[in-house]
N, C-alpha and C positions, 0 to 999 in steps of 0.2 A: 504494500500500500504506500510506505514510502517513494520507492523508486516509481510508483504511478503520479504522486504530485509532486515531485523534484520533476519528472518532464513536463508535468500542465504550467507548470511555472516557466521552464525553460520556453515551451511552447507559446506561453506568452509574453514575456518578455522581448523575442524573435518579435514577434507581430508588430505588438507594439511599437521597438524600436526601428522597424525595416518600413513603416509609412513614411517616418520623416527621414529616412534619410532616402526613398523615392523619391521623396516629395521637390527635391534638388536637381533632379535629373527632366529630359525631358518629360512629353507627357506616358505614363505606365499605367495601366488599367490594372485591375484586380485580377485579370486573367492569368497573368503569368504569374504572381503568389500564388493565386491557387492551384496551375498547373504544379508547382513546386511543392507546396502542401500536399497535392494528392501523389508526388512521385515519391516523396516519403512516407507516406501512408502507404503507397503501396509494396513498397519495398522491405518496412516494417510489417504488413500483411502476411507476406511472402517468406521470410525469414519464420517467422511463429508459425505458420502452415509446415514450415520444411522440420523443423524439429518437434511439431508434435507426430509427422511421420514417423522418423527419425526414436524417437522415443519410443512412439506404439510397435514397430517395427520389432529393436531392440526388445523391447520387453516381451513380446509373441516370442520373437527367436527364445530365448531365455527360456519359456517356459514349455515349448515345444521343439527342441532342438530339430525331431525329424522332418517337418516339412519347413526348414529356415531356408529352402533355396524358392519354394512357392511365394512365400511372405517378404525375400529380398526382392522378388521382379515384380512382384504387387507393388511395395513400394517404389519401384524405380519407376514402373508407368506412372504412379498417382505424383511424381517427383516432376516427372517430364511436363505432365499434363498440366502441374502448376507454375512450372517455371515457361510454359507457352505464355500462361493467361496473365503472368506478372508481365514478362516480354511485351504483352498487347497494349498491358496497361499504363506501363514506361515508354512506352512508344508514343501513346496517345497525350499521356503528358505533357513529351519534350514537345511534342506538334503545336499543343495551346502556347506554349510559352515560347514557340519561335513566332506566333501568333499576335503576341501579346506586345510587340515591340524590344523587346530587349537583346 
């Protein structure tokens, strides 16, 4: 619970301090912060997705050592198929924010 508002705080602090110092520059719409906010969200997504894998995986193998080769290629597609949809979603990102003027 700590390490959850040590980041809402860092979180906004960032916010806070990155208008005014836009605000010096030419003109930047909200687009490109929030392309950037969601490319961190998404990549923080992504990470906690891959190690609760990662985890459940681990843990199956552990308690089933005989089919650990079934439950490694389960996770590597469910690995692959998330690391597409993060891919799509960093993609989409970077596009609003070359969008955005910056």
């Amino acid at each position: 619970m700590k390490t959850l508002r040590l980041m809402a705080w860092a979180v906004l602090v960032l916010l806070l301090t990155g208008s005014a110092a836009m605000a010096q520059g030419s003109q930047v719409g909200g687009a490109g912060v929030g392309a950037g906010i969601g490319a961190g969200l998404v990549l923080i997504g992504a990470g906690w997705g891959f190690g609760r894998i990662g985890g459940a995986a681990v843990e199956s193998m552990a308690r089933q050592p005989e089919i650990a080769a079934k439950i490694q290629t389960g996770a590597i597609i469910i690995g692959a198929l998330l690391e597409g949809a993060t891919f799509f979603a960093l993609l989409v990102c970077i596009i609003l924010q070359n969008k955005a003027g910056f």
